[in-house]
MIDOSE-1310 file (N, C-alpha, C; in nm, 2 decimals, decimal comma, always signed):
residues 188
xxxx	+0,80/+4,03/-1,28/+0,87/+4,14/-1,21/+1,02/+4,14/-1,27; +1,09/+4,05/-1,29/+1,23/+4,09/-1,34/+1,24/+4,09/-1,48; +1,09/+4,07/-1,60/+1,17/+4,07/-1,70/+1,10/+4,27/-1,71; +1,05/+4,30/-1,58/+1,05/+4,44/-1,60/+1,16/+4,49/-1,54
xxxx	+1,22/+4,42/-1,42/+1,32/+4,48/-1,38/+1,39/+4,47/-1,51; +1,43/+4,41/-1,59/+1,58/+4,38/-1,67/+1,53/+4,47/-1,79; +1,41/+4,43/-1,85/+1,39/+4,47/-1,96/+1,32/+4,61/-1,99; +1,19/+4,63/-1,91/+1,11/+4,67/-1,97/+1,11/+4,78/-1,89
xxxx	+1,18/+4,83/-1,77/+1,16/+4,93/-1,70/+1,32/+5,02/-1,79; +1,40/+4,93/-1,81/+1,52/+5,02/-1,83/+1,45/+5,08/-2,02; +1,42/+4,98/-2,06/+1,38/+5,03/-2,16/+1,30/+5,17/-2,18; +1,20/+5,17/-2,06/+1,09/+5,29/-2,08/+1,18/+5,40/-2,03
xxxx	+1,32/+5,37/-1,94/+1,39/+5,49/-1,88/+1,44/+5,58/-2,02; +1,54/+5,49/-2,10/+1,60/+5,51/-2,19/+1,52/+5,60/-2,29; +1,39/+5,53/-2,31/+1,32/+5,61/-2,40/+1,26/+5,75/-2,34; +1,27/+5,79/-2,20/+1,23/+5,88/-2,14/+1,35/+5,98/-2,16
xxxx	+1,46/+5,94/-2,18/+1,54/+6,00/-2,14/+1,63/+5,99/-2,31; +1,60/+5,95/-2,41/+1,65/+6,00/-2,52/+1,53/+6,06/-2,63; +1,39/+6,04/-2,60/+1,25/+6,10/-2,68/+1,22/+6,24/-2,62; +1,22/+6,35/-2,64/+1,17/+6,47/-2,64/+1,03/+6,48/-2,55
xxxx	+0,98/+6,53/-2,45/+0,86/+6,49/-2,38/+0,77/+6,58/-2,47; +0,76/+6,68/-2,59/+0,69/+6,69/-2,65/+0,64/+6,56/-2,76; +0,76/+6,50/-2,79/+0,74/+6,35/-2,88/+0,66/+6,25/-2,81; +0,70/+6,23/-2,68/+0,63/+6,15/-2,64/+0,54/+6,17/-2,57
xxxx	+0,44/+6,31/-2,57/+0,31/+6,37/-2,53/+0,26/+6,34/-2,67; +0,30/+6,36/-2,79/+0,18/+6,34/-2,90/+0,21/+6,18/-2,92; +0,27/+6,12/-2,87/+0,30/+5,95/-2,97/+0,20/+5,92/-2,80; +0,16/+5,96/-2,68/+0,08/+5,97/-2,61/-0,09/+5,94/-2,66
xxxx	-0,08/+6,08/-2,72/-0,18/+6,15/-2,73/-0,24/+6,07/-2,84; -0,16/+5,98/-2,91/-0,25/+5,93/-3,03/-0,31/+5,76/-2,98; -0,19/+5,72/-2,87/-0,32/+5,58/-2,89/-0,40/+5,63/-2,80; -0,38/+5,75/-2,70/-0,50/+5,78/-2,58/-0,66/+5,86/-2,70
xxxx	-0,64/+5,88/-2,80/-0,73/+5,91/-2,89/-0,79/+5,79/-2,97; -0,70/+5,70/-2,96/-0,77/+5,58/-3,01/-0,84/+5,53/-2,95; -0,80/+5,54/-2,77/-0,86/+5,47/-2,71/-0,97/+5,56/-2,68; -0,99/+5,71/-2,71/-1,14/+5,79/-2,65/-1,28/+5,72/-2,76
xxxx	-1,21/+5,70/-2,88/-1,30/+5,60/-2,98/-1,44/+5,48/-2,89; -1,29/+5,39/-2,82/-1,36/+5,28/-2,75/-1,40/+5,30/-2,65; -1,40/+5,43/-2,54/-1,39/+5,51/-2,44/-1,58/+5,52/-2,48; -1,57/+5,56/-2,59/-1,70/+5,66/-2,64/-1,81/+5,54/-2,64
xxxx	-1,78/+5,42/-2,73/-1,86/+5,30/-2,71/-1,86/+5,24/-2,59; -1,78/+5,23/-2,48/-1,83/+5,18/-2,36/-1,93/+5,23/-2,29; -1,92/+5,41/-2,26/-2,01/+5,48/-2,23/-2,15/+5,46/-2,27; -2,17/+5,40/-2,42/-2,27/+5,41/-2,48/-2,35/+5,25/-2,43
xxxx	-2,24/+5,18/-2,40/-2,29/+5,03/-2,35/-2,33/+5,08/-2,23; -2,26/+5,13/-2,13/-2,30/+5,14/-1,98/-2,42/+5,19/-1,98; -2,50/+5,30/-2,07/-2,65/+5,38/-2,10/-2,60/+5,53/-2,08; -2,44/+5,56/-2,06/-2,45/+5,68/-2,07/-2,41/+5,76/-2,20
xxxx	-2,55/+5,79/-2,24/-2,52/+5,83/-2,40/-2,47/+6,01/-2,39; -2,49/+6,06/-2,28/-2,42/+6,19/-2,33/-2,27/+6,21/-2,31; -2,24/+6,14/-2,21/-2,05/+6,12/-2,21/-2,03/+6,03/-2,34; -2,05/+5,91/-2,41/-2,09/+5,85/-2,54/-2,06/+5,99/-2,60
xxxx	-2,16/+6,06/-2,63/-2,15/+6,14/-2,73/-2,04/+6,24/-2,72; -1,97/+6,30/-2,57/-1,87/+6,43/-2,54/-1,72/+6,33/-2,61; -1,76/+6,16/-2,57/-1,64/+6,07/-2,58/-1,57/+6,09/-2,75; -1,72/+6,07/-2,83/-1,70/+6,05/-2,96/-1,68/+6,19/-3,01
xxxx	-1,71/+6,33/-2,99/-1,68/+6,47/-3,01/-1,57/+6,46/-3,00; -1,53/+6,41/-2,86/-1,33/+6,44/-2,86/-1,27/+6,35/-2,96; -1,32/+6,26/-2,98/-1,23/+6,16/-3,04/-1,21/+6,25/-3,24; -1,34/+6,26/-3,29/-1,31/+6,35/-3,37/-1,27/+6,51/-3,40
xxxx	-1,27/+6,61/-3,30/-1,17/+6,69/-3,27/-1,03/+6,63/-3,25; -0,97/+6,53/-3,17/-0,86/+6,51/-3,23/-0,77/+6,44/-3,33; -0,88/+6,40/-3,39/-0,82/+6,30/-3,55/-0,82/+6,47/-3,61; -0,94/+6,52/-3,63/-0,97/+6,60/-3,77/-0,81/+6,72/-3,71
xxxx	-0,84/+6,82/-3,64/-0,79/+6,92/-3,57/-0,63/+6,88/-3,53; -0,65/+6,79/-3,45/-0,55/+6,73/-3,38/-0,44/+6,63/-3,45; -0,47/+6,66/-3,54/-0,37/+6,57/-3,70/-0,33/+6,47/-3,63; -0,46/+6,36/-3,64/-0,47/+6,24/-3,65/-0,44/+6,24/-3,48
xxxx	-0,49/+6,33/-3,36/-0,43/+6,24/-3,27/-0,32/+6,35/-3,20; -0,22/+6,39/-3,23/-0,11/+6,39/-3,22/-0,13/+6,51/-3,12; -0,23/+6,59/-3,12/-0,22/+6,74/-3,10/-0,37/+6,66/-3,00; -0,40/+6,78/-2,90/-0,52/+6,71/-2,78/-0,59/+6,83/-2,76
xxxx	-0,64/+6,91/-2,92/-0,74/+7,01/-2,90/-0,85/+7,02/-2,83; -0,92/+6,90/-2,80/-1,05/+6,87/-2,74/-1,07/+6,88/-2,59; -0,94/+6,91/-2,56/-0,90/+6,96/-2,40/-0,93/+7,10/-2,39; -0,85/+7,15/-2,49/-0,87/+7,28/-2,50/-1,01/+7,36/-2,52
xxxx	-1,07/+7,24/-2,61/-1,23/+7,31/-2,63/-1,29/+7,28/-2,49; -1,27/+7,21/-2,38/-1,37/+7,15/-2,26/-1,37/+7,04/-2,27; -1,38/+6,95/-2,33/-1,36/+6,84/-2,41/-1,32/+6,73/-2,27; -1,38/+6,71/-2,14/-1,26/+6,58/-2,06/-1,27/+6,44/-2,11
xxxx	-1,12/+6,40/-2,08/-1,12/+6,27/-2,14/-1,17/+6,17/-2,02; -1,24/+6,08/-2,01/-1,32/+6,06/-1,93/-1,31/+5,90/-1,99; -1,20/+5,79/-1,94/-1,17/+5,64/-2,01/-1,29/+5,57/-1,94; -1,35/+5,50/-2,05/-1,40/+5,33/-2,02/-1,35/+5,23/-2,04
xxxx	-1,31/+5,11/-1,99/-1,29/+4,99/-2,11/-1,40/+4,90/-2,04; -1,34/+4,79/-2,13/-1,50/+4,68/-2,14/-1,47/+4,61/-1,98; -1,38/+4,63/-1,92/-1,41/+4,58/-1,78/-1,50/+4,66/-1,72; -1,47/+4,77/-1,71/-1,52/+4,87/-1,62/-1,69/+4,86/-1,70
xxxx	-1,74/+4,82/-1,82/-1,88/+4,82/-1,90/-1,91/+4,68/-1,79; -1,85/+4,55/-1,80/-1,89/+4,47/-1,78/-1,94/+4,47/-1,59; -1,85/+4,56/-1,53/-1,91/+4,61/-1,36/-2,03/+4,68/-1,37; -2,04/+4,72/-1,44/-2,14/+4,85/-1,44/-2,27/+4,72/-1,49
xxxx	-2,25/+4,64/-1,58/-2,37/+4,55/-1,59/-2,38/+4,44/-1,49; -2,34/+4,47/-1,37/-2,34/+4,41/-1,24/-2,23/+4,23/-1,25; -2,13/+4,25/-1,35/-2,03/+4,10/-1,33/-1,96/+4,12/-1,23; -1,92/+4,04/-1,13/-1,80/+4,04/-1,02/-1,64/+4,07/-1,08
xxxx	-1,62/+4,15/-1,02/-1,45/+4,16/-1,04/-1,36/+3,99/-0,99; -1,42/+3,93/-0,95/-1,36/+3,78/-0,91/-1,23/+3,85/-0,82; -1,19/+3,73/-0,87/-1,06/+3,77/-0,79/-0,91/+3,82/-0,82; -0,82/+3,89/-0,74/-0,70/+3,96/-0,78/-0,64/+3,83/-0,86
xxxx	-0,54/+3,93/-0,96/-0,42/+3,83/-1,00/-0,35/+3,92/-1,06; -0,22/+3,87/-1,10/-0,10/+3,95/-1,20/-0,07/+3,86/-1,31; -0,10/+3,93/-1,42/-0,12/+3,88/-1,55/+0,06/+3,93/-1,60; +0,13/+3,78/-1,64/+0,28/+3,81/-1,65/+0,28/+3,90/-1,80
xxxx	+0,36/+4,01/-1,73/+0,39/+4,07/-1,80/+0,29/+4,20/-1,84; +0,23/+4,20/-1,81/+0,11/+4,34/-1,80/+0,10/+4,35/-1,72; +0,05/+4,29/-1,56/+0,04/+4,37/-1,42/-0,11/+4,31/-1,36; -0,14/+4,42/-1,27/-0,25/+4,39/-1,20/-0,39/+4,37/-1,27
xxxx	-0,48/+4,25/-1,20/-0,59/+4,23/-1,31/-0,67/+4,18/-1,21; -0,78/+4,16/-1,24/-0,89/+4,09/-1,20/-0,95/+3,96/-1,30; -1,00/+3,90/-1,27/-1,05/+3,76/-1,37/-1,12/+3,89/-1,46; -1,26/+3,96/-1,39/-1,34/+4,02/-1,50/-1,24/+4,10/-1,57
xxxx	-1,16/+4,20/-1,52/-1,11/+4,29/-1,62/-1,02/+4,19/-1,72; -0,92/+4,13/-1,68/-0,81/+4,02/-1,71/-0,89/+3,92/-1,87; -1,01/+3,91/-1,87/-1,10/+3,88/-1,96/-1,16/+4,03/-2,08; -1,22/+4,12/-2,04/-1,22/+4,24/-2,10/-1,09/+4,27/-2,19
xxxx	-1,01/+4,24/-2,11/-0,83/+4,28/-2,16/-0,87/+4,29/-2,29; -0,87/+4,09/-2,34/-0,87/+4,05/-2,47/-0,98/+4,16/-2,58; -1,08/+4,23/-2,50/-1,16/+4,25/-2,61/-1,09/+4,41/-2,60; -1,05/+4,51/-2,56/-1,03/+4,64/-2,48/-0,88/+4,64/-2,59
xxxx	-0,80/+4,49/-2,64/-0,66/+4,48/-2,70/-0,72/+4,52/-2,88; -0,82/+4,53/-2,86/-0,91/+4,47/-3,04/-0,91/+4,58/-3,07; -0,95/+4,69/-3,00/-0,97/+4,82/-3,02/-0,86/+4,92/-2,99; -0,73/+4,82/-3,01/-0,62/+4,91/-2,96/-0,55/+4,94/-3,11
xxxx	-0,47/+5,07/-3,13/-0,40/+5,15/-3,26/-0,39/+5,02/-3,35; -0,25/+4,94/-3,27/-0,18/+4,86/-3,34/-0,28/+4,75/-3,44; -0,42/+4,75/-3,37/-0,51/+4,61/-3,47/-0,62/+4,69/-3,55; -0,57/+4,84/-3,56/-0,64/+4,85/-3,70/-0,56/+4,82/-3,83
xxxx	-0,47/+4,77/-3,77/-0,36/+4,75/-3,90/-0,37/+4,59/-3,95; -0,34/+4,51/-4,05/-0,37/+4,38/-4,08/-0,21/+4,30/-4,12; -0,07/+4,45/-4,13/+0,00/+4,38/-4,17/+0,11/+4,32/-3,99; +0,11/+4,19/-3,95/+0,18/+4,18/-3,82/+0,28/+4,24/-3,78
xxxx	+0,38/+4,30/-3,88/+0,50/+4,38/-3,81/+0,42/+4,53/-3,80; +0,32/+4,56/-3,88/+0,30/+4,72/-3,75/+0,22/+4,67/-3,69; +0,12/+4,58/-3,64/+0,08/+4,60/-3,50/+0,20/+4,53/-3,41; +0,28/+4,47/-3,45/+0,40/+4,41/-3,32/+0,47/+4,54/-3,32
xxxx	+0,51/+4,64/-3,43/+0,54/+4,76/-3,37/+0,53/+4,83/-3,31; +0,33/+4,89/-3,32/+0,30/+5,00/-3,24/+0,28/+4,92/-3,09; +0,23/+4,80/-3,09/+0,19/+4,75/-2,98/+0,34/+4,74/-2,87; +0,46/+4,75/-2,95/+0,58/+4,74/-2,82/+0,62/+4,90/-2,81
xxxx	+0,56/+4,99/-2,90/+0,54/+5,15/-2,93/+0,47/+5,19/-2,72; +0,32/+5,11/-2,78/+0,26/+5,14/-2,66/+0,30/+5,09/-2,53; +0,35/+4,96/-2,52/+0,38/+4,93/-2,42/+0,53/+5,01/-2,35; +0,62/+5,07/-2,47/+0,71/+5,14/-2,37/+0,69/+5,27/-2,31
xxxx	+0,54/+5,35/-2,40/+0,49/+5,44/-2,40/+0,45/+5,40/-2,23; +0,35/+5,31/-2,23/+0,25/+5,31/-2,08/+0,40/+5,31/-1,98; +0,42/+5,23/-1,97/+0,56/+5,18/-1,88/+0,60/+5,29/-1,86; +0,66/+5,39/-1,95/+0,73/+5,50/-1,95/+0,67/+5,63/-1,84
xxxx	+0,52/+5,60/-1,82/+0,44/+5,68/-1,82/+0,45/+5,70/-1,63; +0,44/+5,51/-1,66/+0,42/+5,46/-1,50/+0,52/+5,48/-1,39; +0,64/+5,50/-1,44/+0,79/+5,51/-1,42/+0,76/+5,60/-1,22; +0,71/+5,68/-1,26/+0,72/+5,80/-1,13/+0,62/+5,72/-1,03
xxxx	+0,53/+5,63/-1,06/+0,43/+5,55/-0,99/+0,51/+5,48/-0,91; +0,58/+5,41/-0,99/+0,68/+5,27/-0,95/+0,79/+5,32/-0,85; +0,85/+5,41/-0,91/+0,94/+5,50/-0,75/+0,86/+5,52/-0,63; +0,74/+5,56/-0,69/+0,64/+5,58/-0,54/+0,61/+5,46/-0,46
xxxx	+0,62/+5,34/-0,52/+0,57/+5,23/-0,43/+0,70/+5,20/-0,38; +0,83/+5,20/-0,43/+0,96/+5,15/-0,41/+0,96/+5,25/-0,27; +0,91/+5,35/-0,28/+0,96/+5,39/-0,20/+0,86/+5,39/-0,05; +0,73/+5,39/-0,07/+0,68/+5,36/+0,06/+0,56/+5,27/+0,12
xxxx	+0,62/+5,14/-0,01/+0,50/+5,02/+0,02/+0,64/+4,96/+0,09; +0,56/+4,88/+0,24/+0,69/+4,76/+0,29/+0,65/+4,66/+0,19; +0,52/+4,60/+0,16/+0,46/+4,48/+0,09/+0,43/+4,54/-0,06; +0,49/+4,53/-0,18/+0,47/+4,58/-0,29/+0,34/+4,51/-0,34
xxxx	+0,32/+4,39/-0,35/+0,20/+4,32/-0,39/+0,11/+4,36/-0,35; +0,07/+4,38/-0,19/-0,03/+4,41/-0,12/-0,08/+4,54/-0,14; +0,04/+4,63/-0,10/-0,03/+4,74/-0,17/-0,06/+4,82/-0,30; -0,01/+4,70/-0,44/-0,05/+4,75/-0,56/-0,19/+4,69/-0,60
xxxx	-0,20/+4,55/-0,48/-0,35/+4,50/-0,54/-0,42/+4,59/-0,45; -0,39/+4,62/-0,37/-0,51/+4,70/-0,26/-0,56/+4,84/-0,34; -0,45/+4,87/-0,38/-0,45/+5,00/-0,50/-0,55/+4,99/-0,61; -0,51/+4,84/-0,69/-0,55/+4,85/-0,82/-0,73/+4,78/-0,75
xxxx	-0,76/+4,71/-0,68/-0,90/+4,69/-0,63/-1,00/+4,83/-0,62; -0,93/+4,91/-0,52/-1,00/+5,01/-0,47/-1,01/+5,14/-0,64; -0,91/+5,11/-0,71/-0,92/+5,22/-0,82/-1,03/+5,15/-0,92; -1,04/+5,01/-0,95/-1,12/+5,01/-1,01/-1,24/+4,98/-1,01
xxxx	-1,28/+4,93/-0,84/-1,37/+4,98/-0,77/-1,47/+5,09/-0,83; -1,40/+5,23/-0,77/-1,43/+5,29/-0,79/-1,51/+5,40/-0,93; -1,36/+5,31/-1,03/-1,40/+5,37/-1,15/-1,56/+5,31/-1,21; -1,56/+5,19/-1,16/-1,72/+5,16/-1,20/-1,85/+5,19/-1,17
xxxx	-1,80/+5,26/-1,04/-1,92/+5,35/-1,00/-1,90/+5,48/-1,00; -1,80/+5,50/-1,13/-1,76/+5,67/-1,16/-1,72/+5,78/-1,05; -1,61/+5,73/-0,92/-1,60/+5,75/-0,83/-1,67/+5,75/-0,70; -1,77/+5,67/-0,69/-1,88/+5,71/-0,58/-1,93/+5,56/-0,51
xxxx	-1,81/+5,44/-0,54/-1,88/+5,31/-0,47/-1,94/+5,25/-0,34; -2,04/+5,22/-0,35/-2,13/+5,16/-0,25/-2,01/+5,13/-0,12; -2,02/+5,19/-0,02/-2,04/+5,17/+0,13/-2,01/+4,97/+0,17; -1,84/+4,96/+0,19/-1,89/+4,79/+0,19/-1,85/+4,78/+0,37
């Protein structure tokens, strides 16, 4: 929490507030295309091969069309972007989310997801690259990117959670809860 307070929150402000919101919708748009790639193979793990296949359509509508990413035609054709990662694969093949925790410096996690992390990080922009200063680049690219993103979130809990903890794990349980049962979780 305070090296976001000090560092990482003022950082994403700054860059909100000196990057063009068209700049930073396509520098968006391109790791969220990277990630429709892995988006597309999780689908395809969980057994659903036709979202699989709409995942992997968008993904190439927006490399070819979408110059490399940058541009999010596949919206425009119908195209929904519709995220998996390997946590959400790994619920769907019935593993327990275990239990809450906050992973320093990235946020809310579960053991299952908090483990998926490592593999969901492999398939991120910055590790198709082999030389270490561009993936430490794009990867602090992305992180002021997400942060930046999250900014209007973070006002919202400031402003009407009394217990911030409580209600960002109660939050982040019930969201990904749900996402594993593609909105529709079992009755507990």
């Amino acid at each position: 929490q305070v090296v976001d307070d000090v560092l990482l929150k003022p950082v994403a402000e700054g860059y909100q507030k000196a990057v063009p919101s068209l700049v930073r919708a396509g520098v968006g748009n391109v790791f969220s295309n990277v990630g429709d790639a892995w988006s597309s193979v999780n689908h395809l793990l969980q057994g659903h091969v036709q979202s699989s296949l709409e995942m992997g359509t968008r993904f190439l509508a927006n490399t070819t069309l979408g110059l490399g990413g940058v541009l999010d035609p596949a919206t425009e054709m119908g195209l929904e972007r519709k995220r998996e990662d390997f946590g959400q694969t790994l619920g769907v093949w019935g593993v327990p989310a275990g239990p809450y925790f906050v992973i320093p410096f990235l946020g809310a996690s579960s053991v299952r997801d908090g483990l998926a992390f490592t593999l969901d990080r492999e398939a991120s922009l910055g590790n198709l690259f082999t030389d270490r200063k561009y993936i430490n680049w794009l990867t602090g690219l992305e992180l002021v990117q997400v942060r930046a993103d999250l900014l209007p979130a973070t006002r919202m809990i400031d402003q009407i959670a009394l217990d911030k903890y409580s209600f960002v794990r109660d939050a982040y349980l019930a969201r990904r809860l749900s996402l594993v049962y593609d909105g529709n979780p079992p009755e507990t």
